[in-house]
Structure formats: C-alpha cells, structure tokens
N, C-alpha and C positions, 0 to 999 in steps of 0.2 A: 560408145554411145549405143544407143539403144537402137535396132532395127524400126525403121519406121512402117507402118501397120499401112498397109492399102482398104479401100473402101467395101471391099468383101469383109478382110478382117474386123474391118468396123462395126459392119452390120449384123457379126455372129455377136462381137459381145454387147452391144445395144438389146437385142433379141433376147440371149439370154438372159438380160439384168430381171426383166419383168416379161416372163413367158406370158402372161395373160394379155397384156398391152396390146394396141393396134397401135402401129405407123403408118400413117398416108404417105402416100408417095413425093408429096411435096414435103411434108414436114420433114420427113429424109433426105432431102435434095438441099434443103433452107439448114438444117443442122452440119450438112458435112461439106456445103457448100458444094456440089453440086450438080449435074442437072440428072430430072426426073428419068432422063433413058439410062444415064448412069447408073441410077440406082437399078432399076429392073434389071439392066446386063448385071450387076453383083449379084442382086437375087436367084436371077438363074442362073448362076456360078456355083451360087451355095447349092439350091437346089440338084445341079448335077452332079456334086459331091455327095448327094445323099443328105442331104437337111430339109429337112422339110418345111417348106413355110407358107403358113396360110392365106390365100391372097381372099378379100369380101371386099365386094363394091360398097364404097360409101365410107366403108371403117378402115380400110388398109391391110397391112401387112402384118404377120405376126408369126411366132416359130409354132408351127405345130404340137398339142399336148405330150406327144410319141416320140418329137423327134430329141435325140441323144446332142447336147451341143455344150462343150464346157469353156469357161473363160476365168481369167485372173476374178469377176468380181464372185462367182458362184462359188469358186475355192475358198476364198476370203471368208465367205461369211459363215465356213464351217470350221475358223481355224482358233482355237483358246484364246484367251486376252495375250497369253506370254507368244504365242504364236503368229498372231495381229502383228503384234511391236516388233518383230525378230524379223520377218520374210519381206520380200519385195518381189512377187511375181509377176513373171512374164510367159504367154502361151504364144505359140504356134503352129500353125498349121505342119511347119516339114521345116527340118535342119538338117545341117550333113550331120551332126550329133551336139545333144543338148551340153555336153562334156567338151566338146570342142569352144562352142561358143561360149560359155564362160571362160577357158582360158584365153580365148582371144581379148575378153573384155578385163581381161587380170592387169595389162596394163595400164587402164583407166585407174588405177587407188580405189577399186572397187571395195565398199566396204563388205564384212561375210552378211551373210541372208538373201541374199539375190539368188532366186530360182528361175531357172527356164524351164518350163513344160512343150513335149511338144506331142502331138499325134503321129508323126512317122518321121524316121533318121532315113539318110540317103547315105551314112557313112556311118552309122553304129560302129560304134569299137567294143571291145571286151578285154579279158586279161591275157596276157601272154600274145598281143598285138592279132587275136581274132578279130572277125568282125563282128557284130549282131545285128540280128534278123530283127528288122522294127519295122514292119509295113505299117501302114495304115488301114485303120478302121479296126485292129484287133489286140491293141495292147499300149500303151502311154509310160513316156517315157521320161522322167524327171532327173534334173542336177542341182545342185546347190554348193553355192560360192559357201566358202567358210576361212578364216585365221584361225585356226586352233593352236593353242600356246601348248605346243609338246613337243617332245624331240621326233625329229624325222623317222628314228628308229618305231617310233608308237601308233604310224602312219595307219596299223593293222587294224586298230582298237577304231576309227573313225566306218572301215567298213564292215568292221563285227556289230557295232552301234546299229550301224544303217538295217542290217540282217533283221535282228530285234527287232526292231523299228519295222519293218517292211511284213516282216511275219502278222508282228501286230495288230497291223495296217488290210489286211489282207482278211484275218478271220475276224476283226470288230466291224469292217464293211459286208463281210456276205456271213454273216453268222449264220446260215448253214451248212456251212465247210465243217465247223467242229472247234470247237477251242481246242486247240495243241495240234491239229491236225496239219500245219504245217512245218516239215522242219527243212533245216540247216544243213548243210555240205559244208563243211571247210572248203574257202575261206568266205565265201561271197555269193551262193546260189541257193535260193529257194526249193526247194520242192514239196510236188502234192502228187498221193497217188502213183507213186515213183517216175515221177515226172518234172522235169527243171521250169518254175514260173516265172521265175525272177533273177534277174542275174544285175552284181551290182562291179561298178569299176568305180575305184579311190585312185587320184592323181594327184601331187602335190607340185609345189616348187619351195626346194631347200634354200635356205639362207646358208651362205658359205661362213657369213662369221658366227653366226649361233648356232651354227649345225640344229636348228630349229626351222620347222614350215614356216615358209613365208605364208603359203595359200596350201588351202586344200579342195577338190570341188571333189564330189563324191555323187555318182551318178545311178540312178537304178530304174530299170525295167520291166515292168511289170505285165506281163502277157494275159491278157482277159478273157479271151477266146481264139478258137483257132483261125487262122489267116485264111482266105478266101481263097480255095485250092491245096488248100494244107499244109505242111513244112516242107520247107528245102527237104531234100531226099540226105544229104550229109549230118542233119540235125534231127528227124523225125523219129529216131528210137529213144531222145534224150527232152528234146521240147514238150512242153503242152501248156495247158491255161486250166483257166477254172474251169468246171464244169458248164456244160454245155444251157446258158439259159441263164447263168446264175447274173450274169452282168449286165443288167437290163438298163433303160434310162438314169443316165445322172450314174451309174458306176464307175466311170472316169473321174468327173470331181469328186464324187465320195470319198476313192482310194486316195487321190492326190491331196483333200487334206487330211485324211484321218493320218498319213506317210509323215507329213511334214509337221503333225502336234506331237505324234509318239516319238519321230527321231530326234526335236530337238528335245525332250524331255532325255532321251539317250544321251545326248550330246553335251546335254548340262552336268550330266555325270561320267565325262569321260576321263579327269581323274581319276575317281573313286573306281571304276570299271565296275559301275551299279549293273549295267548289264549285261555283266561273264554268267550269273548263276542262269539267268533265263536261255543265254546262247549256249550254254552247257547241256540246259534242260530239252531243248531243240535238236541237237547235233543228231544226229541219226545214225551217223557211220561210226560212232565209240562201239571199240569192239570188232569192228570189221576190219578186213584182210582187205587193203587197197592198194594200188601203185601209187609209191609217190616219184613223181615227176619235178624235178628241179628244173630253176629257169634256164640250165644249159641244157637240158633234155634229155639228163640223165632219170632211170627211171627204177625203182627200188621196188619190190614186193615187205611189206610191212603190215603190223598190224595196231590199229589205234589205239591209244590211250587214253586220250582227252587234251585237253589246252591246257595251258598253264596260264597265269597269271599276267600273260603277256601276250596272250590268243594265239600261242605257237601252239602248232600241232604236235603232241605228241606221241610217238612212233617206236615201235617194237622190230627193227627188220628182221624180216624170215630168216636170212642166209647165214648171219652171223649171231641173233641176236642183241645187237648193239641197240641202245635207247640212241633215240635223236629228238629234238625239238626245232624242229622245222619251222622257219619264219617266211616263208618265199615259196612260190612253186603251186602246186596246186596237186589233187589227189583222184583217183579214178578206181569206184569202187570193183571188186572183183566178183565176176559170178559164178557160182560154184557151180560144181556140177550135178547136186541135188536140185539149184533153184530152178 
C-alpha cells in the first residue's frame, strides 16, 4: 500500500497544482479537515525546509513565484498521451531508497508503471552493493516498477535503455549543455565534463520456472547541482552535477518527466534494442585502456571495443591479448601519463 502523505505533504502538492492561487487558512483547515494551527505549523515546516510560501492578509497562503517545489500532478502534465496512460507516480520527501520501496511493494501484484520519486535516499544503493550519495536539495532521485517479458540473462538491455533515456533526458531539459554532450560509461553512469551525473541501478526477481523476470525496477539518480558543502571526500574526484546555475526553478520536474517519456519510449523497444546505436554513439570509453573489474574482484587491464548486440562490453586484455565480452562487472578508466 501506498505510504500515507502527512499534512505538510499535502500542502506541497495543493500549492504546487496552481502556484498563483491563494489559500486561506481556513479553507485549508475545511479541506484536510483540520485545525487552522495545524495548518500554519505545516507551513512553517515547509517553510523551514526552504519553501517558500507567501503568506497576505485577507488572501491567504500561496507558494512563492521563486520557490522550486515538485509534485506527482506537475510531472503529469509534462508527460506524452502514451506516458499519461503507462505511469502511476508517487513523490517524496526522503526514502531509505526509492529502489527499495518498490520492491517492498512487488508483493502487492503491483502492476509495471508505478514510480516513486523522491528528494533525498537515507539508504541509496548502487551497483556492486555501494551506497549513493542522495542528499537533499541537490539531485532527485527516480525508480520504476516494470514486468518486462525477457529472459533474465537481457536484464542488461533495461539499464542500457534507462542510459539513453537519461542522457536524453538531461540535454532536452537544460539545452545548454550541448546536444551529445553527455556520455555513457559502461554499464549504467552518466557523465559530463569528466564527471559522473547520473548513476543508475537495474534489480530484478527471476521466475524459477521461466528463467524469465518476474519484476524489474530500474532506478536512476540524477545529480543537479553540488550538495551543500560539497562531495563526500571518497567520491569528489568522480561526482559532479550540471553546471553551476543551469537548474533553476521547476528543473526537478522537468528532468523527472522528460526521464520518464524518453525511457518508456526506450523501453517500447527493448526487443528490437532501438536504443544500441544511440548508446553506441554516447560510450565514451571505445577505445580506451580500462580496468575491468568482475563481480569477484578480479581485476583485468584491457582495451575497449564496443558492445555487442547484447550491451556486453567488449574487451581486448593487455596481457594476453584474449577478446572477452563481458556481461557483469563494471570498468574503471585508466589515466595515462600524458593526461
């Protein structure tokens, strides 16, 4: 079931439906049933969060023009027709991670399209059992319930999808980054300016008798600006965000739908793998000399080839020369010592 929404929560997405609107304090009090002190302690909850909301005598309450506040209905109404009919979102404030809570809700016979959005993880996860860095107020964090009819082995092609998708998603919202200006790391991170923005984690549950996904949620992170104090010290030669400035009011919901029209439009074609030539054309490290690191921790000096048809990385090792195509693991580029 659905978490139930407290009267703060209520009052972000009432505010944000019609930013221009005034709310009296009683018509607030009479709609969520109840009382007028209630409402002012929410208001000054949000407001100490940093929401800004304009209080006038006689007219009421209402979100300030400036202040940044996003909700399920302001996403909605940037999402396609085929986009409308496919998602079922939900936002929050803070989750331990928006990937955990959908699979908690996998028991329910959740049908796929069910999104949680949230503004800050207390328990971010990443690949190879990391955590990620999701504060608040600097980056928005998205997952999505899905059934994909494929074999488990193909699990790879849902977060090469998402890649695409998020790249997309990224330079059609702040179109002055650059068209192409964002690429891809095998298997699942963004970057800009040689810098990591986006990092996504794909989790399934396998059907034993069909060796088919039962479920898949596929989670992604998108970091907007830098976190107040800067990055953890273990992540700060590797993190960053857009540009300093570029993510002004309303760049939360913009990102979070323009994410969710382009990936399911990925997603519709994850048969056909419509989206290998674009993540082809993104890859940034073809050609480079990387470590790859398998999930036992073994760790290989190699040089890249490209994917195959199957988003396995293809690899050249140094030592021996041997081709491998790597489906697992992850890779860490190498710096020379001209660079």
């Amino acid at each position: 079931m659905r978490e139930k929404k407290n009267l703060k929560q209520k009052l972000r997405e009432l505010f944000g439906k019609d930013r221009d609107r005034y709310y009296s304090g009683e018509e607030l009090a009479d709609t969520f049933g109840v009382t007028r002190a209630a409402v002012w302690k929410a208001i000054e909850a949000l407001r100490t969060e940093g929401i800004e909301i304009s209080g006038t005598p006689r007219l009421g309450y209402r979100l300030a023009p400036d202040s940044d506040i996003f909700n399920e209905a302001g996403i909605s109404v940037l999402l396609n027709d085929d986009a409308s009919h496919f998602y079922r979102i939900e936002c929050y404030d803070t989750v331990t991670s928006t990937n955990t809570v959908l699979k908690e809700r996998s028991a329910d016979a959740v049908s796929e399209g069910l999104v949680v959005i949230a503004e800050q993880q207390t328990a971010g996860r990443g690949r190879m059992g990391r955590s990620f860095y999701s504060p608040k107020g600097s980056g928005i964090y998205i997952s999505i319930f899905l059934r994909p009819e494929i074999p488990a082995t193909e699990a790879v092609n849902i977060t090469a999808a998402a890649a695409v998708a998020a790249a997309a998603a990224v330079e059609s919202s702040f179109p002055d980054i650059g068209s192409g200006s964002v690429g891809i790391k095998w298997v699942n991170d963004l970057y800009l300016c040689g810098h990591k923005i986006c990092g996504i984690l794909t989790e399934g549950m396998l059907s034993m008798e069909s060796g088919r996904l039962d479920y898949a949620i596929v989670g992604v992170g998108f970091n907007l600006s830098t976190p107040e104090g800067g990055w953890p010290e273990e992540i700060k030669d590797v993190a960053g965000s857009l540009p300093d400035g570029i993510a002004g009011v309303g760049a939360r919901t913009k990102i979070c739908a323009s994410f969710l029209n382009h990936f399911l439009s990925c997603y519709r074609g994850l048969g056909s793998r419509a989206f290998l030539e674009e993540y082809r054309r993104r890859m940034f490290i073809t050609g480079k000399e990387v470590d790859v690191i398998k999930s036992n921790g073994e760790s290989r000096a190699a040089e890249v080839l490209g994917i195959d048809e199957k988003c396995r990385l293809l690899v050249r090792y140094s030592d021996d020369g041997l081709e491998e195509a790597v489906s697992s693991g992850e890779v860490r580029v190498r710096i020379s010592k001209t660079d």
